[in-house]
N, C-alpha and C positions, 0 to 999 in steps of 0.2 A: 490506401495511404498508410505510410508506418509511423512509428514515435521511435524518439530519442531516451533512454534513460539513463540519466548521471548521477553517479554514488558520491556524495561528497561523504568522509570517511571520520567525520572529527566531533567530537563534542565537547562539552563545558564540565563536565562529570557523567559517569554511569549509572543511568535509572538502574534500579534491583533485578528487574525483570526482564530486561534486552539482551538479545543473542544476535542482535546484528552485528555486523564488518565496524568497527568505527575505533578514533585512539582519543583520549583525551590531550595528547601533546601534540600543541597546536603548531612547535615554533617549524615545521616540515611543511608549513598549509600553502603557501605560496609554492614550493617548489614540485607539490604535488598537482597542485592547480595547472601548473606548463607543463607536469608527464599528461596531466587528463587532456589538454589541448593537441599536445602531439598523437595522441590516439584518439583523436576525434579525427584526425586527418589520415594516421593511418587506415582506417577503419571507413574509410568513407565511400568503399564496394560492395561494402559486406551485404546493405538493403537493395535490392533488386529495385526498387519503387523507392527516386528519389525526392518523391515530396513525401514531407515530415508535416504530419496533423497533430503531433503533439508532440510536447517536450517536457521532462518529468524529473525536478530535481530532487531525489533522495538521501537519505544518510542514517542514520548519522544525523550531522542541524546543518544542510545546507542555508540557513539563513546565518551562519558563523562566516560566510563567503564574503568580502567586503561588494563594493560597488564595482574596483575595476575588478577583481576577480569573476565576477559571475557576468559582466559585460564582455569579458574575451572569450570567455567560453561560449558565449551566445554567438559571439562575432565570429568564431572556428565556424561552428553549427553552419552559420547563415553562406560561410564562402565554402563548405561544400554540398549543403544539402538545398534544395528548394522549399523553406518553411513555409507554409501556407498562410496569408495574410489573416487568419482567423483563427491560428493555430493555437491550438489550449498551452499554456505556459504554466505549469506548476511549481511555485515550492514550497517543503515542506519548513513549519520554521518554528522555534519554542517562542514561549510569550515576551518573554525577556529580551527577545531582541528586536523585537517591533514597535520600538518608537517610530515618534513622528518623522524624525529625517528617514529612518529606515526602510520606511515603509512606502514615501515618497520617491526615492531611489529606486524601489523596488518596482514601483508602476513605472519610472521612467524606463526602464530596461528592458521593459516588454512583458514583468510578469503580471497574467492576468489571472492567475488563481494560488491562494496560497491553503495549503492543510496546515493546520495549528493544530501541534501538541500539544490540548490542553489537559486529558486526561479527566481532570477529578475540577471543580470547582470549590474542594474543599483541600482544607489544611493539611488535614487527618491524611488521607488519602497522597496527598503530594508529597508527604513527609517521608514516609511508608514506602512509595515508589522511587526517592532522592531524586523527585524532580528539580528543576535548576529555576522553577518561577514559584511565585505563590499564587493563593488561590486571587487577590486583588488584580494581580498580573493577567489573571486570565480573565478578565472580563475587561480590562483598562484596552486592555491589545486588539480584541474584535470592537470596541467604540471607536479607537482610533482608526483598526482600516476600512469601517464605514467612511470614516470621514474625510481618507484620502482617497475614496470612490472606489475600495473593491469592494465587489458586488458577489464574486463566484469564492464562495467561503468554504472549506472543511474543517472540521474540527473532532477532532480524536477524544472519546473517550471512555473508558475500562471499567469495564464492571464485572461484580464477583470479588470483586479485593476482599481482604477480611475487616480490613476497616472501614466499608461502605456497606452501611447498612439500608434497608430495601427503601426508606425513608432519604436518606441521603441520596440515594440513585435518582429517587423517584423527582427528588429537587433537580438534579445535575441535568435532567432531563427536559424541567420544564424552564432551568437557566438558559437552554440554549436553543428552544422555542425562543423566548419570548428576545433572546439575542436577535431575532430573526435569521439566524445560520441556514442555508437552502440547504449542507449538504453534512449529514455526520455519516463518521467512519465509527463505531462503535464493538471492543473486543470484549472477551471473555479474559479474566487473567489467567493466563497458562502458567506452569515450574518449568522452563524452558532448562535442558541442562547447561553445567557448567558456568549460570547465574549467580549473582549473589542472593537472588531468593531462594533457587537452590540449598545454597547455604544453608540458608539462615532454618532453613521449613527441617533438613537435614541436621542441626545443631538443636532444635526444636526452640528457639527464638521469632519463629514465624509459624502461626497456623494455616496450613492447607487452604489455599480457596473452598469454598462450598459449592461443591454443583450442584445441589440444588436453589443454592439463595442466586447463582448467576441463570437455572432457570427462571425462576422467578423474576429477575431481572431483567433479561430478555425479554420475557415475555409481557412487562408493561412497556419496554422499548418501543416495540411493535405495537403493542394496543394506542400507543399515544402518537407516534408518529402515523400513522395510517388516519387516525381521526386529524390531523392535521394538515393531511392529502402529500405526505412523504410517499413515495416508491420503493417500497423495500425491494432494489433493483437486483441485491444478490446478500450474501449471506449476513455480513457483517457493513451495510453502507444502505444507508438512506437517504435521497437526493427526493425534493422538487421536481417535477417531471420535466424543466428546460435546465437543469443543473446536473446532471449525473455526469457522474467521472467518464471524459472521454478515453483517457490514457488508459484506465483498468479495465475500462468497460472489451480494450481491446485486446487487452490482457488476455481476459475472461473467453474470447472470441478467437482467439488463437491467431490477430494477427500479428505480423513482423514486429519486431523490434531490436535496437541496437541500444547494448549496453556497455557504458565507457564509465572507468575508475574500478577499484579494487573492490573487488566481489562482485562486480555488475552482469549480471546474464544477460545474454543476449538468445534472441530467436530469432531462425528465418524460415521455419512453415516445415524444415527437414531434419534439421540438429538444432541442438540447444549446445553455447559454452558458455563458459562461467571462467570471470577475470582472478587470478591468484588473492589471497584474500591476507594479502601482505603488505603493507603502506611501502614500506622501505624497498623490498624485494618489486614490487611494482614499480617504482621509481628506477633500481635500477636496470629492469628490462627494459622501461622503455628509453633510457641512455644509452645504453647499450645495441639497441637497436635488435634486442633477442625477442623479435615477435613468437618464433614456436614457443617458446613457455611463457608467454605473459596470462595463456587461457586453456582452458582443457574442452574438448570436445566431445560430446554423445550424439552421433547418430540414431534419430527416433524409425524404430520399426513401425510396422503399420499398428502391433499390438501396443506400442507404448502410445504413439500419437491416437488411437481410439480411447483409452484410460487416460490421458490429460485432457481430451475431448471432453469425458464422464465429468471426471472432478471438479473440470473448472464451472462449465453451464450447468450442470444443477446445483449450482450454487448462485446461479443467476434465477431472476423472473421469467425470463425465454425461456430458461428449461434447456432440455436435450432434444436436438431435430434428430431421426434416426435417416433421414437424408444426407445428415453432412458425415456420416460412414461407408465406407466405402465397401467396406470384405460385408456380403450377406453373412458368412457364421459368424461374424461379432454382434450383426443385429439379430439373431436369433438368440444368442445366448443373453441379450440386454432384454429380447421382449418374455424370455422364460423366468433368468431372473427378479425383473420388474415386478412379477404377478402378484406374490406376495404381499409389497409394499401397497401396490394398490389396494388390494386388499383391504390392509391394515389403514390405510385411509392417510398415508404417509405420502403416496406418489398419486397424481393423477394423469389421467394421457386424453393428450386432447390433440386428435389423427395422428401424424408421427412423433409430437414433441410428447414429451414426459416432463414432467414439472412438478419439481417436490410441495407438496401442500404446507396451509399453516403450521399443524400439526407436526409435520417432518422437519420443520427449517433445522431446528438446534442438532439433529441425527444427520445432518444434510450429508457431510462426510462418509460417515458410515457407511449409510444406504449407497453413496458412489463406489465407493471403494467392495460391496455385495454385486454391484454392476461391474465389476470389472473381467475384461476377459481373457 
């Protein structure tokens, strides 16, 4: 079964630290919402396997989408794909826009899991990042969609900032315990280029993250969610064992998916494209009706499709099957490589899988990227 992924492109302001697709000028939102519709129809061959197991609203703040907006998009969806009656419905949404009517609207339309941007539960830390809620906002927003019955919750939050100190984390963390949230997505803060932390790190008005205070961080992440019976399922995400992300998990697992809106990638098991990462310019291809440039395309060789294989599952708890590779000298050069780490007490193999240890999680990249062939 494949998933759906939609890029909704817009925000409220720019966090410091974001290098995704998105514009702050909203008044293009509606006219882009009917280019994303007409390429949900154009686009509706591209998946081999026309039942949809998941559907994945991204951005940007696709909760900036009104009620009919994200109903027609739903309603594209359903009159060409076959959505599966149990199909995961995600979206992402900031605190600020989850009020009560919102939220209700939101269950009406079929979504049944939302990831919230909360980030930090602190001031300090919200300010710093120019998030668009306060910290009050993030804890108001998960009581209210307890209480309009969602139940499949994520909640994002960044550690290693310089203004989160291991005291502050160590609270953020036990906030969203006792939130009862089944499911966090938790990062490291990167200097992604071309940022305003960038900036600001570059003008010396911001200090550096600490990689060692975001290990440290990490690694009470892990110590507290594992005694709380979390699944640290893959690198940066810990679910409840009946909650883990269906969408990424297939992500992670290489299978299909179609991606509609500007910058959206798409996969189908042989090439990877990727939508023009241009609000306006998107718009007008698809008025235009100029499908050849609205997306670029790579055909994956067997060595790229083995090394996206690497990266992605051991970043997962499965690990790496040296089954699901096909060329013997790719498995020969993964089990020569591997030795090392094992070794080193970084990797362990258990029959064909390889699976990076506690040890190895924060190097987890690395070590894939030593495995590559």
């Amino acid at each position: 079964m494949s998933g759906i992924y939609v890029h909704i492109p817009f925000c409220k302001q720019a966090c410091h630290y974001c290098n995704f697709h998105f514009s702050t000028q909203l008044q293009r939102k509606t006219q882009l919402v009917d280019s994303i519709i007409q390429e949900i129809h154009w686009r509706k061959d591209y998946l081999k396997d026309n039942n949809i197991r998941t559907i994945y609203f991204g951005g940007g703040t696709p909760s900036l989408l009104s009620t009919q907006e994200l109903d027609a998009i739903l309603q594209a969806i359903h009159a060409e794909y076959h959505v599966m009656q149990d199909a995961e419905i995600t979206l992402e949404a900031n605190p600020d826009d989850l009020h009560q009517e919102k939220l209700a609207n939101l269950k009406q339309s079929g979504v049944n899991r939302l990831s919230i941007g909360i980030q930090s539960f602190y001031q300090e830390d919200l300010s710093y990042m120019n998030r668009s809620h306060d910290a009050q906002q993030a804890i108001d927003c998960i009581h209210e969609a307890h209480k309009q019955g969602f139940q499949n919750i994520s909640i994002d939050l960044i550690y290693g900032s310089p203004t989160t100190t291991d005291e502050m984390w160590q609270q953020n963390v036990r906030q969203a315990l006792e939130l009862n949230i089944p499911h966090l997505s938790c990062y490291a803060l990167t200097v992604e280029p071309n940022t305003a932390l960038a900036h600001f790190i570059k003008a010396q008005k911001s200090d550096r993250p600490d990689e060692n205070a975001a290990a440290r961080q990490f690694e009470y992440l892990v110590k507290q969610t594992t005694e709380n019976n979390f699944l640290h399922y893959e690198i940066s995400n810990f679910a409840l064992p009946d909650q883990i992300s269906q969408h990424n998990t297939n992500y992670w697992r290489g299978v299909p998916y179609l991606g509609i809106g500007p910058a959206a990638h798409s996969f189908d098991g042989h090439s990877r494209q990727w939508n023009i990462a241009h609000n306006i310019h998107y718009m007008q291809h698809i008025k235009n009706k100029n499908k050849k440039d609205l997306y670029q395309i790579e055909i994956l060789s067997d060595k790229n499709k083995t090394n996206e294989y690497i990266m992605t599952s051991l970043r997962t708890m499965w690990g790496m099957d040296l089954d699901q590779i096909a060329q013997e000298e790719h498995k020969l050069i993964i089990r020569q490589a591997a030795k090392k780490y094992i070794e080193q007490g970084l990797l362990r193999q258990e029959n064909q899988h390889y699976i990076v240890t506690e040890k190895g999680k924060f190097l987890a990249d690395g070590i894939a990227s030593e495995l590559f062939v």
